[in-house]
C-alpha positions in Angstrom: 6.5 9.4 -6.3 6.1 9.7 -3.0 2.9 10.3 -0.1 1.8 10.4 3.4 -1.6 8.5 4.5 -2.9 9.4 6.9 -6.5 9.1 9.2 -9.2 9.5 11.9 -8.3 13.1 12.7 -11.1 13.6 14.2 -11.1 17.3 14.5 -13.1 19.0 17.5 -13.5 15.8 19.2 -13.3 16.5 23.0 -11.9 14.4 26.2 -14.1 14.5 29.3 -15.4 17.9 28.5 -11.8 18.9 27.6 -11.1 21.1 24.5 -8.2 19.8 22.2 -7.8 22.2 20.0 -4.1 23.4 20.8 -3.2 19.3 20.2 -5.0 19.5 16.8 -3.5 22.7 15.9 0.1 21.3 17.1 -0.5 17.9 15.0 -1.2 19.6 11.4 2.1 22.0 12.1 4.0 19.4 12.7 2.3 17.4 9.5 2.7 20.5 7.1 6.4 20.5 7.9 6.5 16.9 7.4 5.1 16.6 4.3 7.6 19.8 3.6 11.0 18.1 5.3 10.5 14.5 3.5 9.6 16.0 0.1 5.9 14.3 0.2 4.0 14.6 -3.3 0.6 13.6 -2.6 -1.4 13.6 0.7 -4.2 10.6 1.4 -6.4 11.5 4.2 -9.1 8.4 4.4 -11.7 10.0 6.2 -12.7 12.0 9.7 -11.5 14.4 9.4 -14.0 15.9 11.8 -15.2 14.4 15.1 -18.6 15.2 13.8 -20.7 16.0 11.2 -21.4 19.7 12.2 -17.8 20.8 13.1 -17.1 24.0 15.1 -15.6 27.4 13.5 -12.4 27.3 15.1 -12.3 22.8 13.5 -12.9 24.1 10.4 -10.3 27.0 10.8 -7.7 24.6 11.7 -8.4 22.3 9.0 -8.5 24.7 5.9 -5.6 26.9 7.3 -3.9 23.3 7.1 -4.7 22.8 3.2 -4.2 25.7 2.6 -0.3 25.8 3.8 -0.1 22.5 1.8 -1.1 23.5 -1.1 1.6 26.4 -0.8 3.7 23.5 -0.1 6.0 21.1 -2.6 3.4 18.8 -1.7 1.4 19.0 -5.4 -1.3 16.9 -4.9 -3.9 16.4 -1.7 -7.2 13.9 -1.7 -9.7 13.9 1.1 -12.6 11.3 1.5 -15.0 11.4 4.5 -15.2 9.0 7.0 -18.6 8.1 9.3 -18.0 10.8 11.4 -18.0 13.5 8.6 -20.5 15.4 6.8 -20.3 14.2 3.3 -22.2 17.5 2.0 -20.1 19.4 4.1 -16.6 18.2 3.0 -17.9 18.8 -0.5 -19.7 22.2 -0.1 -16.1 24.0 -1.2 -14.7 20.8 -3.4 -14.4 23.0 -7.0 -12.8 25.7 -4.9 -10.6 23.5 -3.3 -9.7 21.9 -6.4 -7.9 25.2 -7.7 -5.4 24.2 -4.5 -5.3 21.0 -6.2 -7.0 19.7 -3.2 -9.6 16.8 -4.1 -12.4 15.9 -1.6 -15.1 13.1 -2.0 -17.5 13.0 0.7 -19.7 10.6 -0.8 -20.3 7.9 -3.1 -22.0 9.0 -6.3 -24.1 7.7 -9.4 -20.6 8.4 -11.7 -17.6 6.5 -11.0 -15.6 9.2 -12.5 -16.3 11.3 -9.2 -13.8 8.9 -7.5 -11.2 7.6 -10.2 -8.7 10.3 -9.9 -5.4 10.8 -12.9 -3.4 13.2 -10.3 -0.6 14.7 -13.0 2.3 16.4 -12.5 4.1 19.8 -12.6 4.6 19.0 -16.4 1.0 18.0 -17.0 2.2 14.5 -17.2 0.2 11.5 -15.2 1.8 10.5 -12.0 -1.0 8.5 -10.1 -4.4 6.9 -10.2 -6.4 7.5 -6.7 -9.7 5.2 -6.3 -10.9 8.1 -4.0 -13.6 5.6 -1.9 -15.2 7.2 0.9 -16.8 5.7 3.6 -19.6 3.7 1.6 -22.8 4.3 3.7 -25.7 1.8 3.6 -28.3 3.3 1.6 -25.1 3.8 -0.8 -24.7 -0.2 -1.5 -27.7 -1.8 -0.6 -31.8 -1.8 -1.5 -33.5 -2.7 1.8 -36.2 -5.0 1.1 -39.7 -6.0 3.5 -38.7 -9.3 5.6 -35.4 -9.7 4.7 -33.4 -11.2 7.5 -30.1 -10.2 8.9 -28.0 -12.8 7.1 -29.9 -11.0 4.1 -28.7 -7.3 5.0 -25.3 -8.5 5.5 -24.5 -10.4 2.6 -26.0 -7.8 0.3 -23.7 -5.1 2.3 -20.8 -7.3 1.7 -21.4 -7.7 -2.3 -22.4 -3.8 -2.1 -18.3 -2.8 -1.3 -17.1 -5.7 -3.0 -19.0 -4.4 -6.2 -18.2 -1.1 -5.8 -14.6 -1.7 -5.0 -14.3 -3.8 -8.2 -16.2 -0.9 -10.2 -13.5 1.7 -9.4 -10.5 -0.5 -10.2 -11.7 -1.4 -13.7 -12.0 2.3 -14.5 -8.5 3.0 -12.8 -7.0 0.1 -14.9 -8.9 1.1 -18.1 -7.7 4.8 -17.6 -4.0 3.7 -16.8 -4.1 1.9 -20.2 -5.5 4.4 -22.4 -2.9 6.1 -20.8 -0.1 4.5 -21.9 2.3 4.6 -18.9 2.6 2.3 -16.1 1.9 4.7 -13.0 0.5 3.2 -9.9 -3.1 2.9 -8.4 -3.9 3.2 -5.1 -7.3 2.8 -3.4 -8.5 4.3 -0.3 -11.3 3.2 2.2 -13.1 3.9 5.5 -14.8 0.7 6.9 -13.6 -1.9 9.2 -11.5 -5.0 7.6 -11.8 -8.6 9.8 -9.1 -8.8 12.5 -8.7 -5.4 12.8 -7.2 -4.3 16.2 -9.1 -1.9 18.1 -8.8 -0.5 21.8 -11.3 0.1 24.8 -13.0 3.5 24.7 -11.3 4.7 21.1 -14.8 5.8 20.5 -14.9 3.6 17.2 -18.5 2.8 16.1 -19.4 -0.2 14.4 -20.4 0.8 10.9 -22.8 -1.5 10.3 -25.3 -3.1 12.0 -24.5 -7.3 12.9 -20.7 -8.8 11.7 -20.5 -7.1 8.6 -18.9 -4.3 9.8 -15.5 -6.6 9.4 -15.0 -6.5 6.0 -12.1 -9.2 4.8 -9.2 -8.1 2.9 -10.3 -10.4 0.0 -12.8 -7.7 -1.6 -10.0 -6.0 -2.3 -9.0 -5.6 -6.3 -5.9 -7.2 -6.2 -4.3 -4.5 -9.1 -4.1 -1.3 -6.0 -0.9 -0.9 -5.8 -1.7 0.7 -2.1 -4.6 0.9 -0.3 -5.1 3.7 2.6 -7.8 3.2 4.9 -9.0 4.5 8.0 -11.4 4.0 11.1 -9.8 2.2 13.1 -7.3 4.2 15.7 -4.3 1.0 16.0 -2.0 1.8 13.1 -1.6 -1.6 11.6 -1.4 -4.1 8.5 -4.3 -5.8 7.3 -4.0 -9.3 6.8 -0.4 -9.0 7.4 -0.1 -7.2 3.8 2.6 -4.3 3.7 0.7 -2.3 1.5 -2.9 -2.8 2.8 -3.1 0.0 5.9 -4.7 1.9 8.8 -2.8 5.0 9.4 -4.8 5.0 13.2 -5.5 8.4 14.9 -2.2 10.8 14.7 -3.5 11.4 18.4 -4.8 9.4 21.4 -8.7 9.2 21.1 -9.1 8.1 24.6 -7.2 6.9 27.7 -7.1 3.3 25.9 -4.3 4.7 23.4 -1.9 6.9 25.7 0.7 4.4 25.3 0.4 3.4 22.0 2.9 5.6 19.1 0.9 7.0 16.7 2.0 7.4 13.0 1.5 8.3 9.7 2.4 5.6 7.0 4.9 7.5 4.3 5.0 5.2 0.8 7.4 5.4 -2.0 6.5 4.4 -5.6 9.6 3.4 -8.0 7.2 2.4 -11.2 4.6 0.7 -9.1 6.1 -1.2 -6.2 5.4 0.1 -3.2 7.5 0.5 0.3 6.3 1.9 3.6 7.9 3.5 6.1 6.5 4.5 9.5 6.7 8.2 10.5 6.4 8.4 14.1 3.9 11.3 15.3 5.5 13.4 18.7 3.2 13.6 21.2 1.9 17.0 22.2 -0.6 16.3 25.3 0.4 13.4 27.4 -2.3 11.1 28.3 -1.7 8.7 32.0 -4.4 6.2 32.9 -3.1 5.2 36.9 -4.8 2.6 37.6 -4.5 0.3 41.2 -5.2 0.9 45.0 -5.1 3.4 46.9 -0.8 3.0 47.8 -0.3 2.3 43.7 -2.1 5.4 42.3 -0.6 7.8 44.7 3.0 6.5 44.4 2.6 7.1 40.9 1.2 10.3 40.9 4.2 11.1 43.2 6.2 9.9 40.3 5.0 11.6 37.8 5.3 15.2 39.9 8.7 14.7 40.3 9.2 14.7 36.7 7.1 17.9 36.6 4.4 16.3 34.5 1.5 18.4 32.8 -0.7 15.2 31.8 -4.2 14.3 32.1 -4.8 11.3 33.9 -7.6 9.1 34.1 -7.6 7.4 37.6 -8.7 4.4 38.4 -9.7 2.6 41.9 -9.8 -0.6 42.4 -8.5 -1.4 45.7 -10.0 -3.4 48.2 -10.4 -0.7 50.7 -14.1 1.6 50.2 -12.9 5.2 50.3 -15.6 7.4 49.9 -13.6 10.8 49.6 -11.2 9.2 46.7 -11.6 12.8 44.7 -10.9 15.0 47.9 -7.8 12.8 48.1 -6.7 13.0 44.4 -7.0 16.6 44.6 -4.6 16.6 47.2 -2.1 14.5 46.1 -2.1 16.7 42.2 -2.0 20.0 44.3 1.1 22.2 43.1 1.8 20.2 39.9 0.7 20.6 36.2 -1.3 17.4 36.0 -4.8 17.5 35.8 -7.3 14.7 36.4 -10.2 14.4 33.4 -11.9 11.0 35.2 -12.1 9.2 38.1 -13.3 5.9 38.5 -13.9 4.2 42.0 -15.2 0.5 40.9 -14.7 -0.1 44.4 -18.0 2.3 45.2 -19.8 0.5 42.3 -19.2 -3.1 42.7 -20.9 -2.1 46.6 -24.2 -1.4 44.8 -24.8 -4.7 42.8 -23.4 -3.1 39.5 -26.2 -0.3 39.5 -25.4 3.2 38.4 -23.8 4.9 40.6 -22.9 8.8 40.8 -19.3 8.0 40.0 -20.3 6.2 36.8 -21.5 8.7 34.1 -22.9 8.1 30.9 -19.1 8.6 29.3 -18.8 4.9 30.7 -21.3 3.7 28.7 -22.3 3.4 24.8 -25.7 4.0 23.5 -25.9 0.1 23.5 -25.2 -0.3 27.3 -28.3 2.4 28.3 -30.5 0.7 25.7 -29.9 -3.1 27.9 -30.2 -1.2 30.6 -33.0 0.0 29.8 -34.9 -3.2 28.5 -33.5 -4.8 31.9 -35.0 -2.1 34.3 -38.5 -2.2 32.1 -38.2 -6.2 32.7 -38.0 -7.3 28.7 -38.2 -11.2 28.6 -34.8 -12.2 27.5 -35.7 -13.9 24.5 -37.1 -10.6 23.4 -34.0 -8.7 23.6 -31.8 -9.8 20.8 -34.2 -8.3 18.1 -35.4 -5.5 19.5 -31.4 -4.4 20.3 -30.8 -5.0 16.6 -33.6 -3.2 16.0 -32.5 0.0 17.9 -28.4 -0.5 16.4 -30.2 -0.3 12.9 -32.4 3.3 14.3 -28.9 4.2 15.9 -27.0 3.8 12.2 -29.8 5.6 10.2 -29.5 8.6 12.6 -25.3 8.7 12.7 -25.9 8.2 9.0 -28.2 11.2 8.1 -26.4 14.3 6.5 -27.8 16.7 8.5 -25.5 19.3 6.7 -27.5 18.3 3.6 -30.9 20.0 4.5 
């Protein structure tokens, strides 16, 4: 038995203003010929799928052209769970359609358990593999709120919520897999954030919940998943160091953060129910270039990169000791006649020479919706000791709104 897991699509998610369509479009090619090429049985995707929860025609387009190549595939079996970012309504709207294509979504966490134990069989109707389909496990899913609780409250309830529910799904897998009668593995997936876990600067991942519970540790974890596929966050990595505990990360670059990171998709063989994992490295279809450095650094490198007859997109950087207040007329210049175009500038330079304030040249993409909300207590003078709880708060308003289906009304 062997599959792909993979992650954190993100589909219709733009950079700067800048479409990314063709890259998406480029990325699921190349995976459908993957999964063809390396003889891939089952496909994990463990969650967003989408950039957001009401995705555009031409997203969607992409992403059920995608299954539907799959499925027309050797690649027999496919399971999707949403993420944060997804729509769980949405992603189920076509689920018994998509299950002709032997395609299996589970945008949300149900009353039945059933919904997420999967028996995936084969060509011969014979069972091949157990998936704990576990989608990304939203508050209101786990945990009653109560009047006056305090945060230590919220969070230890959140953390027995996934550990509960986690637990739930593997006694069902392990109690199907024995009435069963044959010793096929069980893997788990997941979308939340496990302790330790390696993110990068502007990857646009949120935190999931509101104070530290949003890093989970890899102890809640049944110990009989035989692999467990997660996603949220963008770094493809281990968790707790276990070879068979994984992020896939983003197959592409999120932000300027990850341009030199490789991206991959984790490809895992089964012989009876051990487990070993093999990188696949994903190409890189739009080359991302943050230049950062004064005014003699950033336009040697651009020079550099013309001579190789780049097409990137670059994020620049200033922060020379010099004020030059016609950096952009300058940049222009210096990418006239080439390929490369420049999504952001950043002169910190002009900013640090008004006192930090907001500046022209700083635009809300430089900020979360946490920075404008201190910013905002700061310019309506807040007394500090104030400020901690009414942040936390606005992060708790902040998570009900990103967690509201809006698909669902």
């Amino acid at each position: 038995m062997r599959l792909l897991h993979t992650s954190d699509w993100h589909i219709g998610r733009t950079l700067y203003g800048r479409k990314r369509y063709e890259e998406f479009e480029a990325f699921l090619t190349w995976l459908a010929e993957t999964i063809q090429q390396n003889e891939i049985d089952a496909l994990l995707v463990a969650g967003d799928v989408f950039d957001t929860s009401a995705p555009s025609n031409r997203a969607q387009e992409l992403y059920y052209r995608f299954l539907c190549r799959v499925a027309a595939s050797s690649c027999r079996h496919v399971v999707v769970v949403a993420g944060n970012h997804d729509s769980p309504s949405f992603l189920n709207a076509p689920k018994e359609l998509l299950k002709a294509l032997d395609v299996h979504v589970v945008g949300s966490s149900t009353e039945s358990l059933e919904d997420e134990v999967l028996v995936l069989r084969n060509e011969q109707d014979a069972p091949e593999l157990i998936v704990c389909a576990v989608p990304y496990l939203r508050d209101r899913d786990i945990r009653v709120a109560e009047a006056g609780e305090s945060v230590e409250d919220k969070e230890r309830k959140l953390i027995d919520g996934i550990r509960t529910h986690y637990a739930a799904v593997a006694a069902l897998a392990e109690q199907k897999r024995e009435e069963l009668g044959v010793d096929i593995p069980i893997v788990g997936t997941g979308h939340l954030f496990t302790a330790g876990g390696q993110t990068v600067d502007g990857d646009g991942v949120r935190e999931l919940y509101v104070g530290t519970l949003a890093h989970v540790t890899a102890g809640i974890f049944p110990a009989n998943f035989d692999y467990l596929a997660l996603g949220h966050l963008h770094v493809p990595q281990k968790v707790n160091g276990s070879e068979t505990i994984r992020y896939s990360g983003s197959p592409l670059p999120m932000g300027f953060g990850e341009a030199k990171q490789q991206k991959s998709v984790c490809q895992v063989e089964f012989h009876s129910t051990s487990a070993s994992v093999q990188l696949v490295d994903v190409p890189m279809f739009q080359k991302l270039e943050r230049v950062k450095g004064d005014w003699d650094g950033i336009s040697s490198r651009i020079l550099e990169l013309s001579a190789t007859d780049s097409q990137g997109w670059l994020e620049v950087i200033y922060d020379g000791i010099e004020v030059i207040g016609d950096l952009r007329e300058r940049l222009e210049e210096a990418i006239s006649g080439t390929q490369m175009e420049i999504l952001r500038i950043k002169n910190t330079r002009i900013i640090d020479r008004v006192l930090g304030q907001i500046h022209e040249e700083e635009t809300l993409d430089d900020l979360n919706v946490n920075d404008v909300f201190e910013r905002c207590l700061a310019v309506h003078e807040v007394p500090e000791d104030q400020r901690p709880e009414l942040l936390r708060a606005y992060q708790e308003t902040v998570s009900s709104l990103y967690e509201d289906d809006v698909q669902a009304e």
